[in-house]
N, C-alpha and C positions, 0 to 999 in steps of 0.2 A: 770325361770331363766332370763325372760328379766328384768326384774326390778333387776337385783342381782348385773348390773354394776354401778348403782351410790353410792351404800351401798359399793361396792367394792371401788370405786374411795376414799370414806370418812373415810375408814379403812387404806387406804396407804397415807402415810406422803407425799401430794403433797401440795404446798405455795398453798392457795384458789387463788392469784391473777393468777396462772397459767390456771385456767378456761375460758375458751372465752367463752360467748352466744354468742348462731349462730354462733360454729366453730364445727369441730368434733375432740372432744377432745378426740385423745385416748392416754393411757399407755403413749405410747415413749413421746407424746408430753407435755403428762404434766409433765412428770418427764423431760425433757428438760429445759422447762421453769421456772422449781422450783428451780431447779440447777442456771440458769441464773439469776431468781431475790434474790435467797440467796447473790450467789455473788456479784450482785450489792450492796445487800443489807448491806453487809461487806464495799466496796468503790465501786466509780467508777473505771470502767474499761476499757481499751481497748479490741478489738478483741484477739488479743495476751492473754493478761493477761488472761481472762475468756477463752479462748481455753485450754490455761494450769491449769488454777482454776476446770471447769468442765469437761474435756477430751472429748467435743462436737466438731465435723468438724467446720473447718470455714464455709463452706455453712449452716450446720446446724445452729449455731450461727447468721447468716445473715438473715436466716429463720425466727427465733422465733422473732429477735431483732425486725425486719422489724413489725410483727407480734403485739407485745408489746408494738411497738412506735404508731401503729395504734390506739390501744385501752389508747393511753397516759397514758401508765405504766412506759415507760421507753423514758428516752430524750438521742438523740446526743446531744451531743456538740463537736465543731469542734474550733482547732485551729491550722489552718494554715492545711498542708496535715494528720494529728493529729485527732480521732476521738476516743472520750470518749461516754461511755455512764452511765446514771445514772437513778436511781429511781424519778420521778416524787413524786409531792407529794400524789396525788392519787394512786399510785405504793407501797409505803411504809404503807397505810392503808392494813387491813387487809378485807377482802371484806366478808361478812357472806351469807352462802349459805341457 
């Protein structure tokens, strides 16, 4: 059974960009961030908007965001006290496992 969770992972519908190398990517967290780059993937968002798009906590949201921006999946942009975020354009590729 230890080799059954990545055959598992590639039987459930998670975005491939939700994968981090060198993170431990379990269940919650990629379906987290699947949810996060669908929606982005629709528009850009705010915290707001994507909290009520994905029904994720704001901390959760802040989590993955923080997360996402590391790996430059997903960009701030900030105007004024105003914080949007969007898919980079290596965000919006699809990544092959």
């Amino acid at each position: 059974m230890e080799n059954s969770f990545p055959l598992e992972m590639a039987r459930a519908a998670f975005n491939p960009n939700a994968y981090l190398p060198n993170f431990k990517n379990r269940r919650a967290g990629l379906k987290a961030r699947t949810l996060i780059l669908d929606a982005l993937g629709k528009h850009p968002s705010d915290i707001e908007t994507l909290r009520s798009e994905t029904g994720l906590s704001t901390s959760s949201l802040r989590y993955h965001l923080r997360l996402l921006e590391s790996r430059r999946l997903v960009r701030k942009i900030r105007s004024g006290r105003r914080v949007t975020y969007e898919l980079t354009g290596l965000g919006q590729q699809p990544i092959i496992l």
